[in-house]
N, C-alpha and C positions, 0 to 999 in steps of 0.2 A: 475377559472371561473366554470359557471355549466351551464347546457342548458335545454329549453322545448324542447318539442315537439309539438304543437298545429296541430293535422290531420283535416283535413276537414273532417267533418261529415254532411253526407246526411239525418241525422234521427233526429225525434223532440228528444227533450229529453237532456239529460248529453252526451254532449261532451266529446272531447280526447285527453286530457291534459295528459303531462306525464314529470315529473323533473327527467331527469339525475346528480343524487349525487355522489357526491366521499366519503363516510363514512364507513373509508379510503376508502374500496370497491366499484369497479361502481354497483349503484343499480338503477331501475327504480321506481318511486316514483310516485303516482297518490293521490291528496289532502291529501298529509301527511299520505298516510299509501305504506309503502315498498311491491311493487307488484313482482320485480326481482332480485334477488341478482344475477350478471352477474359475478360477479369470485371472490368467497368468498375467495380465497387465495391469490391474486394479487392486488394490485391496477392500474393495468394499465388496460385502456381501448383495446378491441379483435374488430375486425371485425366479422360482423355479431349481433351486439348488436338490432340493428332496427326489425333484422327478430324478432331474438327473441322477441321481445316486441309484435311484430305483430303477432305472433302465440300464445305466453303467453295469448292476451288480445281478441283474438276472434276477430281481426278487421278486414272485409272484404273489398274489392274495393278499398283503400286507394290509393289516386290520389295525394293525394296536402299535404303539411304540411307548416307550419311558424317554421324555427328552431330560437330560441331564445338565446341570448347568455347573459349571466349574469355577470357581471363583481369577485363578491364573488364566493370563492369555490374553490376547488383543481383539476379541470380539467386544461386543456392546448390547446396549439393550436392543438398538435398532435391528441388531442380526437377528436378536431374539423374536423378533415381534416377526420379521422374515421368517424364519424356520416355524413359527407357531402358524404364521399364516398358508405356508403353503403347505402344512401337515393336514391343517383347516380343506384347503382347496382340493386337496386328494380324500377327501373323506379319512382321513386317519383320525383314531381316536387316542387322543394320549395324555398322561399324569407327566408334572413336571417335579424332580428331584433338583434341590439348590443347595447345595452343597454347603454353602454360606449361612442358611439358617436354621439348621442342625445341629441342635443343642446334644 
């Protein structure tokens, strides 16, 4: 599997979409161009991947997000339980969308 990220955004303008890839390496991906290579030596997803995004990307006040779950790709539950937990650890409040059980 792979996952978004959709933040809520307070500001007119481009939004804050961001695809979590596994190629092979977790990287963050914002419309098709690689914005974080998160462990160019490892395939397995770290805790702390969120912060990182959100200091990489200049995002301030981030309250809310939609994580998105894609059924394609090389992530796993355990990335999942990562990205829910450090959403957790930043105070973000978020709905999860699974693509897979959408009838």
């Amino acid at each position: 599997m792979r996952f978004t990220l959709v933040f809520e955004n307070h500001q007119e303008g481009i939004g804050a979409s961001y695809d979590l890839l596994f190629a092979p390496c977790p990287i963050w991906d914002a419309a098709g161009n690689l914005i974080l290579n998160l462990n160019p030596q490892d395939p397995h997803l770290n805790s702390g991947c969120v912060k990182r995004l959100i200091e990489h990307e200049h995002l301030q006040g981030v309250e809310k997000c939609i994580l998105v779950i894609h059924s394609t790709g090389h992530g796993d539950n355990k990335s999942l339980k990562i990205l829910m937990s450090d959403l957790d650890a930043l105070d973000i409040k978020y709905s999860i969308v699974d693509f897979s059980i959408i009838k």
